[in-house]
C-alpha positions in Angstrom: -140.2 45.4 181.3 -140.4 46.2 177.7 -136.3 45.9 177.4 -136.5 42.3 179.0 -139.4 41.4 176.3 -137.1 43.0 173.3 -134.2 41.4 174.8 -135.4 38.1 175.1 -136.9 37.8 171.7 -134.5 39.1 169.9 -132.3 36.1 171.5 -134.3 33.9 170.7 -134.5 34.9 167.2 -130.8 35.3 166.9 -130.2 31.6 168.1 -132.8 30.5 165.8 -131.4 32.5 162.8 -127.7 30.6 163.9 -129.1 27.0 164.0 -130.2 27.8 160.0 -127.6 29.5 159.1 -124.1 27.9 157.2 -122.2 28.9 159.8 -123.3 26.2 162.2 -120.9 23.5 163.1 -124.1 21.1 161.1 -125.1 22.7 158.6 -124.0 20.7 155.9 -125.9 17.9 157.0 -128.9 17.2 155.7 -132.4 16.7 157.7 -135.8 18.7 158.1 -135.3 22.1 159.2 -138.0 22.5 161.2 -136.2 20.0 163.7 -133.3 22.5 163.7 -135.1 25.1 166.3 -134.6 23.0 169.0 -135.3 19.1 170.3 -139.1 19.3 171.1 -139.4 16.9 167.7 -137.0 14.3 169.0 -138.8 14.7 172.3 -142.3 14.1 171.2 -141.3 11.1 168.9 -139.8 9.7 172.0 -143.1 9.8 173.9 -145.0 8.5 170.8 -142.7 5.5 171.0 -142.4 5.3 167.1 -139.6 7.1 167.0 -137.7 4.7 165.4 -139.4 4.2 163.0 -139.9 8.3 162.1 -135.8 8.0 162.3 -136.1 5.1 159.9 -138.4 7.4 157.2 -135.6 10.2 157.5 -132.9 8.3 156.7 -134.4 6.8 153.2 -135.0 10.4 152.5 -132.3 12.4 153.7 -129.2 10.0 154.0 -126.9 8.1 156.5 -126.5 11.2 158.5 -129.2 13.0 159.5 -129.5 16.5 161.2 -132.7 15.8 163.8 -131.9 18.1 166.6 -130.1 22.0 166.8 -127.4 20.0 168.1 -128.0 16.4 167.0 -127.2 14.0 164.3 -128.5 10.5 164.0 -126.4 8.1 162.0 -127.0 5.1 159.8 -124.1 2.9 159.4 -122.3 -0.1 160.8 -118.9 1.8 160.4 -119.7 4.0 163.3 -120.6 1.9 166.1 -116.7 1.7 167.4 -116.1 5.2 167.4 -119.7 6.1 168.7 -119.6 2.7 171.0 -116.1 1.7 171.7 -113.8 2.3 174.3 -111.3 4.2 171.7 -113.3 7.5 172.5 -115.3 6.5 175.4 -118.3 9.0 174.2 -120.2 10.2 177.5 -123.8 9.3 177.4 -125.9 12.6 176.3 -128.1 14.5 179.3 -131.1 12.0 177.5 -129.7 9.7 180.5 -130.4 12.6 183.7 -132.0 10.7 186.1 -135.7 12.3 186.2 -135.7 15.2 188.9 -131.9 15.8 188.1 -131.3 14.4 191.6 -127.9 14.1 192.9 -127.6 10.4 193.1 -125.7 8.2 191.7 -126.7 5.1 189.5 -125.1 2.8 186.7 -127.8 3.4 184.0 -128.0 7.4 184.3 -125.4 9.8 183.4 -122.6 9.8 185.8 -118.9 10.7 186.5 -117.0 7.6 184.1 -114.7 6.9 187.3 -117.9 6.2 189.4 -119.3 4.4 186.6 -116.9 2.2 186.1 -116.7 1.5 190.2 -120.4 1.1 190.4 -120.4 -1.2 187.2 -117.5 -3.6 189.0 -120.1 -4.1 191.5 -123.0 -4.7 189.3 -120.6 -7.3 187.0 -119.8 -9.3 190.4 -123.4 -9.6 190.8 -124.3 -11.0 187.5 -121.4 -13.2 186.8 -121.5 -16.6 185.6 -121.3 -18.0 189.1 -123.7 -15.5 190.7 -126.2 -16.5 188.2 -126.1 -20.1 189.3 -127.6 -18.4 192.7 -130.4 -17.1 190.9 -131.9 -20.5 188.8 -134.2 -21.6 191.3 -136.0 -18.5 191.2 -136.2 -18.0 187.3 -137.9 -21.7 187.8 -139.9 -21.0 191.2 -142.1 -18.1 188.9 -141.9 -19.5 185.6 -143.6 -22.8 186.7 -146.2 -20.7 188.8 -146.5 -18.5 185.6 -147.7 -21.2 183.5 -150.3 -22.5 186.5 -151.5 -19.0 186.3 -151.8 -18.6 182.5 -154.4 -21.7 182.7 -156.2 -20.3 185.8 -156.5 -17.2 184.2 -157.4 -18.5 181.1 -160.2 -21.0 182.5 -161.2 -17.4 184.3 -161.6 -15.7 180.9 -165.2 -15.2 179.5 -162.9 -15.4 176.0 -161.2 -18.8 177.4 -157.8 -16.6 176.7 -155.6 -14.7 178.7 -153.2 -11.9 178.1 -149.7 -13.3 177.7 -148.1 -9.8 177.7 -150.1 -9.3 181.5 -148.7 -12.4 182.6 -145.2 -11.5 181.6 -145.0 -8.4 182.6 -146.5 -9.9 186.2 -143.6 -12.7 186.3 -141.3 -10.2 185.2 -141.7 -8.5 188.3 -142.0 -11.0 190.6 -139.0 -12.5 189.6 -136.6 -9.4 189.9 -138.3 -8.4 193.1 -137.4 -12.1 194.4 -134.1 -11.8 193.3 -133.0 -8.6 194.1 -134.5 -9.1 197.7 -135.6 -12.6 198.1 -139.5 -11.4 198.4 -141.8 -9.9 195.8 -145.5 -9.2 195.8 -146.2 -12.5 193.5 -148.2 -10.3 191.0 -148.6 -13.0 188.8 -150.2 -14.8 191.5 -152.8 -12.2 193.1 -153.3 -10.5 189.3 -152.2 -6.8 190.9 -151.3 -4.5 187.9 -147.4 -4.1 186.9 -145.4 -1.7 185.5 -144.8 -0.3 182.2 -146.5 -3.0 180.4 -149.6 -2.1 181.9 -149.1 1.6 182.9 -146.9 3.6 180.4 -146.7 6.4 183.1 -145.4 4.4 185.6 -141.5 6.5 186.6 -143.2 7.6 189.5 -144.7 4.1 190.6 -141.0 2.6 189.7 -139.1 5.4 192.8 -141.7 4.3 195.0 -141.9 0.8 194.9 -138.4 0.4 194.4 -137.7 2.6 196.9 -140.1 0.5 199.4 -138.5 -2.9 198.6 -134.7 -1.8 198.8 -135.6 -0.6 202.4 -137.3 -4.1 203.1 -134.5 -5.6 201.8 -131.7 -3.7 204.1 -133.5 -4.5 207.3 -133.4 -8.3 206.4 -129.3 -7.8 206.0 -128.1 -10.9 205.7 -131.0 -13.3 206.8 -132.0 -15.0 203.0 -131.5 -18.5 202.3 -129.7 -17.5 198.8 -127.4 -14.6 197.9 -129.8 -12.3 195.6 -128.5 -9.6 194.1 -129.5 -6.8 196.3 -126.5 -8.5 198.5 -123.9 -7.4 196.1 -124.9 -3.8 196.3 -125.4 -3.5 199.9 -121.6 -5.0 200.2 -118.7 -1.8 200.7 -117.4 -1.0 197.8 -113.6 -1.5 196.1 -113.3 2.1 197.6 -114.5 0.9 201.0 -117.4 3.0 200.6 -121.2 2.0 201.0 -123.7 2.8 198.5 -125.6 5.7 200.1 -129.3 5.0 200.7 -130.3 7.3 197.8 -128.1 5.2 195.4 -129.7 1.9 196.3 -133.1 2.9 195.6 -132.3 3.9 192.1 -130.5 1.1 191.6 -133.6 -0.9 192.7 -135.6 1.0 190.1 -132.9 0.2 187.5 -132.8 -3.3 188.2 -137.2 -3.3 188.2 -136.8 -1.8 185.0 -133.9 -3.3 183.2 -134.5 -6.6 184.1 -138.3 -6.2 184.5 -140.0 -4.7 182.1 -137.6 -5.1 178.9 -137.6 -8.8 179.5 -141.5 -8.9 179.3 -142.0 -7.1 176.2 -139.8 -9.2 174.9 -141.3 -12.6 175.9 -144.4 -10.8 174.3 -142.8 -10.0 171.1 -141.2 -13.9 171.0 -144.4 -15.6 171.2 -146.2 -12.9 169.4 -143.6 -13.8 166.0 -144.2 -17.5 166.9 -147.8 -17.4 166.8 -148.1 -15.2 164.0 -145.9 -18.2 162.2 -146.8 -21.6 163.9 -144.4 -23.5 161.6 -141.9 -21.8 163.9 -143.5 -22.9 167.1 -144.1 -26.3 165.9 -140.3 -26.1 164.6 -138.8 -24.6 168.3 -141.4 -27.2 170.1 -139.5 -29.8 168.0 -135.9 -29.0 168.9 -136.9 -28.4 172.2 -138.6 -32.1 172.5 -135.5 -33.6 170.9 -133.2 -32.2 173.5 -135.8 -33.0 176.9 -138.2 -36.0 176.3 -139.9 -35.0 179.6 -141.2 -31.4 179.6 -141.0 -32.0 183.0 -137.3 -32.2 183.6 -134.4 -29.2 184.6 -133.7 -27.6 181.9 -130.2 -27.5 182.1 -128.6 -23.3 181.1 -126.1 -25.5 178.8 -128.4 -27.1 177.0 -130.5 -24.3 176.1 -127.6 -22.4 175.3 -126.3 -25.4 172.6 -129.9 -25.5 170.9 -128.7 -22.6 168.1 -132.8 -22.3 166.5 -134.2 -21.2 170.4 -131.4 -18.7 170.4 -132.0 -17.9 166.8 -136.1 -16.6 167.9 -134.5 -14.4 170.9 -132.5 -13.0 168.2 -134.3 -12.2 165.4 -137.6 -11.1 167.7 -134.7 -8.7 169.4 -133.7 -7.8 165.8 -137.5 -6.4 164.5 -138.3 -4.8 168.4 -136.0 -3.6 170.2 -135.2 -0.4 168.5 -133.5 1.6 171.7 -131.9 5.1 171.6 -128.5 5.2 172.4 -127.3 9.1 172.6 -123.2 9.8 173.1 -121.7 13.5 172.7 -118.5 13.8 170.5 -115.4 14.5 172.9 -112.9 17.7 172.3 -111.4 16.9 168.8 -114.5 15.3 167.1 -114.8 12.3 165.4 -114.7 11.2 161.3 -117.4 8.8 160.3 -117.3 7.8 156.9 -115.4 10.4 155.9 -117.4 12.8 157.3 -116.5 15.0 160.8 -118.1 15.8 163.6 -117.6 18.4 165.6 -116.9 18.1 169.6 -120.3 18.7 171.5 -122.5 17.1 168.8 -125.1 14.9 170.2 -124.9 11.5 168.1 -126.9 8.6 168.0 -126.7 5.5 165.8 -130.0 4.7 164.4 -130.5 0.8 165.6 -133.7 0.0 164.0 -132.6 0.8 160.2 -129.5 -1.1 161.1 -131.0 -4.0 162.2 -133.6 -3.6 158.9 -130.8 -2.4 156.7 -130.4 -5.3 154.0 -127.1 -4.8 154.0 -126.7 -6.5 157.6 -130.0 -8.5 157.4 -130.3 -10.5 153.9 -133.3 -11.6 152.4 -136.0 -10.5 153.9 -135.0 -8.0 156.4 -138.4 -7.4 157.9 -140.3 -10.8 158.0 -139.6 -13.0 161.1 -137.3 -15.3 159.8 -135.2 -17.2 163.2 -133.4 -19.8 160.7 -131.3 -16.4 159.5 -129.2 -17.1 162.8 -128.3 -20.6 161.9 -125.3 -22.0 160.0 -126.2 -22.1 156.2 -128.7 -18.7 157.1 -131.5 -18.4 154.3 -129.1 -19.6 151.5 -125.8 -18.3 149.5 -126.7 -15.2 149.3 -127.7 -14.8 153.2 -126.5 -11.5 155.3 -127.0 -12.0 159.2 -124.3 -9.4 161.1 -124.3 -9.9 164.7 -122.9 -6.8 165.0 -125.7 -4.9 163.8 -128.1 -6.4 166.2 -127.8 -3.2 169.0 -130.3 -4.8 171.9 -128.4 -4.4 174.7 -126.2 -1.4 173.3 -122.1 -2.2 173.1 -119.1 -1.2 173.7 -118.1 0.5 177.5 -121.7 1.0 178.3 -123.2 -2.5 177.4 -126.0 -3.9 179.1 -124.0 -5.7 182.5 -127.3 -7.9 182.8 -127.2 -9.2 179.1 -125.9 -13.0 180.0 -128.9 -12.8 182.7 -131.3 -11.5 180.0 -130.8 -14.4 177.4 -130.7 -16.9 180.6 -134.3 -15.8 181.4 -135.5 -15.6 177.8 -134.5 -19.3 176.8 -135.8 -20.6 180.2 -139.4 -18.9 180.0 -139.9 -19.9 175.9 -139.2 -23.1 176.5 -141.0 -23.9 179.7 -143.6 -22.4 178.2 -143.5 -24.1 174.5 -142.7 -27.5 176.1 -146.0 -27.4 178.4 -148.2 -25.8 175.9 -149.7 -25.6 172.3 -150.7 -21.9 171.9 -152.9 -20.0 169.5 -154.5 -16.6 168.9 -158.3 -16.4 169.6 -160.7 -16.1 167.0 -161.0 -11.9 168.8 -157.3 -11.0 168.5 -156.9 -8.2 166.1 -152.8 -9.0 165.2 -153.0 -5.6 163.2 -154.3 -3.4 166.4 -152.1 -5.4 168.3 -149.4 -4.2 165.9 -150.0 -0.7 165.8 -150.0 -0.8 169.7 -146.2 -1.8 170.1 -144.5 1.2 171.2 -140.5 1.4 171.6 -139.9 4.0 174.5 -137.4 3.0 177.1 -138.4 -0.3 176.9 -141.0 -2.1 174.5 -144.1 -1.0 175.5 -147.7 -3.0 174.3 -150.7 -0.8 174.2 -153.1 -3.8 173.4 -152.8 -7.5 175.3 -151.8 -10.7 173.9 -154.4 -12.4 174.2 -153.9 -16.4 173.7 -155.1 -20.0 173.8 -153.2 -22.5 175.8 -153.5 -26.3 175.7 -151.4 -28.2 178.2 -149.5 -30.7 176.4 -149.6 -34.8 176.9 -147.0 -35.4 179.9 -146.9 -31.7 180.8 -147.8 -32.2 185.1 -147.6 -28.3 186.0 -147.7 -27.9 189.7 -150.9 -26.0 190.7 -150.0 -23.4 192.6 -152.4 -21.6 195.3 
């Protein structure tokens, strides 16, 4: 027993010793050495959800790249999104992406086998494509006009004479992919049932489960819905002539609940949070928006949403300051040269999105104020920096977000439903610095505190109410 005990610790301090010592593959490159043990840091600042911005702190101190793991550098610079992101290297996604359990199942957000990747994403594409989209319109309109009913029921409800948009997002959210995944859903934002991570940060457990429960719903209807959803693509064979396995489809369901779910909510939250907080903005958008549809009541047509550049210009720049994601790749055999400096094979590498996407050398002047008119021709004058390619949302390259077209779809038709039907404030009780403190960037953006609004239906604005 004693041997074992001797044995194991002097491992343990020989691997330690290693990971400080100059002959480790990193240790030229800079970072706090007390990271260097092992990943606990990285994994605790993931749970915090302020990782980013702890990321952010290192890099003004330490450099563009940054030793924050035994095995892991994190890397601030535009130059090495290709190599990290492109298809030149095709970096595998780092074990950051096992599916929780380690479960042998396959699904197109965890780590994978690329060839099954790439089969599973084919399916995934076909189901989000321009034309498949067109299937799904009715029911981004069916929830968003029974979302803004229920934001004035629940507000008229309220004791404050408020509601929490976030709560109501994160409800429609829901709703929405659960009727268009499976042409059904639990109409949360109806009933006022809790959702998901918006409103319970532990919530991977309640995600298997429910998903798990409305996949199987979804198979025994087979083909009996009135529109092709999206569950339909995945429940058709394969190019392999293979079906999904049952295990598969759950996942999948969870992926698409959380994907399409909860990210689109925090970020509706984070839009109208940045309007609020600047109501020159919201009148502005409210403006633009009024100009293109003289009845607030009318269809609001995908092409015309898409051809008004100052609406897009709010996704993007509330997108720019919030969603600071983590995406991990590990350098193949050979390693890779960024900025003159290499890498060797087996490193774990991340580019660090939020200082990008702060970094005044993408974003010029004012890299951290809210300012949307960035995004349009003529920017914020001469001297005005806005890179596109700096703006890392929905990740790039080989392993870009396949529901990204679906994403801005929903995000242009919710803020401007919602901005043509209503003038919105802040209560006299919301505490915009709390509020701020409580964002969280996990997998998703996650809002510790509600936000809590005023709502006045505008003149002309008939919204149906819905029991």
């Amino acid at each position: 027993m004693l041997y074992v005990v001797v044995f194991t610790t002097s491992s343990i301090l020989l691997s330690v010793s290693y990971r400080f010592s100059p002959f480790h593959p990193l240790a030229s490159y800079p970072g706090p050495r007390s990271w260097w043990i092992s990943d606990l840091q990285l994994v605790h600042l993931a749970m915090s959800g302020k990782r980013h911005q702890k990321l952010h702190q290192l890099h003004m101190q330490y450099g563009p790249i940054v030793r924050v793991g035994h095995n892991t550098l994190s890397i601030n610079s535009l130059s090495s999104l290709n190599p990290l992101y492109g298809p030149a290297l095709s970096m595998e996604k780092s074990d950051m992406y096992r599916l929780p359990g380690h479960r042998d199942v396959m699904s197109l957000f965890f780590k994978q086998d690329l060839d099954l990747h790439n089969e599973r994403k084919q399916i995934w594409t076909k189901g989000l494509s321009a034309s498949a989209t067109k299937n799904y319109i009715p029911f981004i309109e069916q929830r968003t006009w029974e979302l803004a009913s229920y934001i004035e029921r629940r507000q008229a409800a309220s004791k404050e004479d408020a509601t929490s948009l976030s709560e109501c997002f994160s409800h429609w959210s829901y709703d929405l992919l659960a009727l268009m995944a499976k042409g059904d859903s639990e109409r949360l934002v109806l009933t006022g049932k809790k959702g998901m991570v918006a409103i319970e940060s532990k919530a991977m457990v309640k995600y298997s489960a429910i998903s798990a429960a409305m996949m199987h719903k979804r198979i025994k209807l087979n083909n009996d819905t009135s529109i092709r959803d999206l569950s339909s693509y995945l429940l058709e064979e394969s190019l392999s002539g293979k079906s999904i396995p049952l295990p598969d489809l759950e996942v999948e369901a969870a992926t698409a609940l959380f994907g399409g779910g909860d990210t689109i909510a925090g970020i509706l939250s984070m839009v109208f949070f940045y309007l609020l907080s600047h109501p020159q903005y919201y009148k502005q958008l409210y403006d633009v928006l009024r100009a293109e549809f003289s009845d607030p009541m009318e269809h609001l047509e995908g092409s015309r949403l898409v051809g008004i550049p100052f609406l897009g210009g709010v996704i993007d720049e509330a997108l720019r300051l919030q969603a600071a994601f983590y995406f991990p790749r590990i350098v193949p055999p050979g390693g890779v040269t960024i900025d003159g400096s290499f890498i060797p094979e087996g490193t774990i590498v991340a580019v660090a999105s939020y200082s990008q996407q702060i970094d005044p050398k993408n974003f010029y002047p004012d890299p951290l104020e809210f300012r949307p008119e960035r995004w349009l021709p003529g920017g914020l004058g001469p001297d005005t920096k806005t890179d596109r390619n700096a703006l890392l949302s929905f990740s790039m390259g080989h392993h870009v977000c396949v529901g990204k077209a679906l994403a801005y779809q929903q995000l242009q038709y919710v803020i401007a439903r919602l901005v043509l039907s209503f003038d919105m404030s802040f209560p006299e009780s919301f505490d915009k610095e709390a509020f701020c403190n409580g964002i969280l960037n996990k997998r998703t953006v996650i809002l510790e505190k509600p936000l809590l609004v005023r709502v006045t239906r505008r003149p002309g604005a008939e919204i149906p109410d819905l029991k």
